[in-house]
N, C-alpha and C positions, 0 to 999 in steps of 0.2 A: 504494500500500500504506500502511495505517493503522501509524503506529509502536507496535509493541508491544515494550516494554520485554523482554528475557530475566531472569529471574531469576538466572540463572546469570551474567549478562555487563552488562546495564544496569536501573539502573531511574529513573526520573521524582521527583525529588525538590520536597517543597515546604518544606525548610530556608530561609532565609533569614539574610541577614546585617547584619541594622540598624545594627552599629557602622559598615560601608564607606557608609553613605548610600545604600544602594539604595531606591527607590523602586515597584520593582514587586513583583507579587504573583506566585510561581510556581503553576502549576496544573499538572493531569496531563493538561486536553485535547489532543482529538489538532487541531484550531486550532494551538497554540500548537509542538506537535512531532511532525513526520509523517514519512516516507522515503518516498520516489520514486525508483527505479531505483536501489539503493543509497547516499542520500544523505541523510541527515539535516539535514534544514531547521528550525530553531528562530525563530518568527516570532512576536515582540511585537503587543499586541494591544490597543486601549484602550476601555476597557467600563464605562460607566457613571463615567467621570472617574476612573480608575484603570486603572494600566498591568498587565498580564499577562504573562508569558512561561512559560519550561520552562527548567528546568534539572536535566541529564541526568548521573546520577554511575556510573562500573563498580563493580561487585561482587566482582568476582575479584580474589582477591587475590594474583594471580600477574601480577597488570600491573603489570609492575617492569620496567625494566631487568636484564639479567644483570650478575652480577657485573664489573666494567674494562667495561663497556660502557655505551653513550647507548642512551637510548631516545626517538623523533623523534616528535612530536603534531604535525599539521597541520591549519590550518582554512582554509578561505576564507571573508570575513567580507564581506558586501554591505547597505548602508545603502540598500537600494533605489533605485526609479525617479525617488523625487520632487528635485524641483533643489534644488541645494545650500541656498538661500535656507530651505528646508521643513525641512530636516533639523538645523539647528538644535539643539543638545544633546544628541542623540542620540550615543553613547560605545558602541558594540559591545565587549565584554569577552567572552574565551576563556580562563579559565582553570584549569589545570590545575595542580591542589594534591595533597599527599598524604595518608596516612592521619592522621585527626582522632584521638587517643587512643593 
């Protein structure tokens, strides 16, 4: 299954943040963020001497924690197949910020 964003729940941002030194460009293809059996795979991609990826922000603004309560984000974060030697600089970052404004 083709990731398609909900309007109501997610959408595909291509904000970026050049003060933190990112280097890649985000896009909305679905290359770069796709779902399979429930899972949202976000996979860098390097095109023409410049890096690509996707980054996925909610919408609702009811994705808080309750009140005296935690609220738990989980990812599993894989730097792929290639051996250690290959992956070299490579820095997987998950992060989850809150409302900008």
């Amino acid at each position: 299954m083709v990731f398609q964003p909900s309007s109501i729940k997610l959408r595909q941002s291509l904000m970026s943040y050049r003060g933190t030194g990112e280097v890649e460009t985000y896009t909305t293809s679905t290359k770069n963020a796709a779902t399979a059996n429930g899972v949202l795979s976000i996979t860098p991609s390097y095109v023409n001497g410049q890096w690509q990826s996707a980054r996925i922000e909610t919408v609702r603004g009811d994705f808080m924690a309750q009140p005296g309560k935690r609220l738990i984000i989980e990812a599993s974060i894989s730097l792929g197949t290639n051996p250690a030697s290959k992956q070299l600089g490579i820095w997987p970052a998950f992060w989850a910020l809150g409302m900008i404004g």
